[in-house]
C-alpha positions as semicolon CSV with decimal commas, in nm:
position;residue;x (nm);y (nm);z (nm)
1;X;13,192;8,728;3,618
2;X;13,234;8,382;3,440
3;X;13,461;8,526;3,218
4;X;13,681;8,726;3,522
5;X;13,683;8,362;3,677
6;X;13,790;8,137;3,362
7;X;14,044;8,454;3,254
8;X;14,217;8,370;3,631
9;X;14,229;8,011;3,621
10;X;14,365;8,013;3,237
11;X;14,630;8,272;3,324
12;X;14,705;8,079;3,696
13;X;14,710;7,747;3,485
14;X;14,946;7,898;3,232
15;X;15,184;7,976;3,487
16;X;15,184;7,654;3,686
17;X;15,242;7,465;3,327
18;X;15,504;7,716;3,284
19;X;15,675;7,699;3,587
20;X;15,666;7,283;3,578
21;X;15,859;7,352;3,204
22;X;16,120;7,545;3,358
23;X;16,148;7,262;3,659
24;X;16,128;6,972;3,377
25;X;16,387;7,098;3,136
26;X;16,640;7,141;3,473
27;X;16,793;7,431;3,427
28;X;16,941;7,679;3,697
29;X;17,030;8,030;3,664
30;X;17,165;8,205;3,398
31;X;16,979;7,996;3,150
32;X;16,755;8,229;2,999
33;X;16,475;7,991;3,047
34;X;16,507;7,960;3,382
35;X;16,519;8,330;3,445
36;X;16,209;8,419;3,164
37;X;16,031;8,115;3,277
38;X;16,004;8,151;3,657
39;X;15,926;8,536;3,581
40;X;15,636;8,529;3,351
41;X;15,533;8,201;3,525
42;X;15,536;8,334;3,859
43;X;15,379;8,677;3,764
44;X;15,106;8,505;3,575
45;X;14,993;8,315;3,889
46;X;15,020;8,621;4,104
47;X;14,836;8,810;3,856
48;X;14,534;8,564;3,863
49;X;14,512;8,606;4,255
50;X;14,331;8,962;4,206
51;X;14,115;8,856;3,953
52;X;13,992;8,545;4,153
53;X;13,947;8,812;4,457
54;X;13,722;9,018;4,244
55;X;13,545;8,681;4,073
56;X;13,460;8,626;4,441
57;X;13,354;8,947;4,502
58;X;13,119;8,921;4,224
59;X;12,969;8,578;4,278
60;X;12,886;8,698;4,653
61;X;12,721;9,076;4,512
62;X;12,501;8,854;4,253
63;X;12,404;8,627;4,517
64;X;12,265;8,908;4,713
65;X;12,111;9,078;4,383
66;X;11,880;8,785;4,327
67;X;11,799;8,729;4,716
68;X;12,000;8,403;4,749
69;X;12,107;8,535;5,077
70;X;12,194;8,182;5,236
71;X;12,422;8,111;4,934
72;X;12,573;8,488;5,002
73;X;12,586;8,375;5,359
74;X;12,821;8,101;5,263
75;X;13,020;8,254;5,016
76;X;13,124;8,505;5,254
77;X;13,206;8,318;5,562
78;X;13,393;8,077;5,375
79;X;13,571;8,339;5,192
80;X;13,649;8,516;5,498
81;X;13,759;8,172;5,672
82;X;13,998;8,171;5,349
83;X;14,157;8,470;5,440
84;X;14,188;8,440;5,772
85;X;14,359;8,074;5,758
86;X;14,621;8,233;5,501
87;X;14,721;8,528;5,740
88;X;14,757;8,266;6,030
89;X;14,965;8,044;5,800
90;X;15,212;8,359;5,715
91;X;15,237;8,472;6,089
């Protein structure tokens, strides 16, 4: 699951540098780098959101594998305190 983990922050990190190149060259519009940039910059960092769901997942199943159930204890209610904080945000 390391690998799931550093695969989502290189690809969320490649689209936050991205998306800062496209704001620090200023262009608008119909510039093609404004238009390729904010796509594959954008779908980059949403495309790293599953993968850190699953990296999650993961971390909390091998924490209950080896009997760390305290740690899986934590990494689930904070998870779930995650989740629940985002939904109230968007309603």
């Amino acid at each position: 699951m390391k690998g799931l983990y550093r695969a989502a922050m290189v690809m969320a990190m490649a689209g936050l540098l991205l998306l800062l190149a496209v704001i620090g060259a200023g262009v608008s519009y119909p510039h093609p780098f404004f238009t390729i940039g904010t796509l594959v910059g954008m779908g980059c960092v949403f495309l790293s959101l599953p993968l850190f769901f699953i990296a999650w997942i993961g971390q909390l199943r091998q924490s209950v594998k080896t009997k760390q159930y305290g740690w899986a204890l934590c990494i689930a209610i904070f998870g779930i305190f995650l989740i629940v904080r985002g939904l109230l945000q968007i309603w």
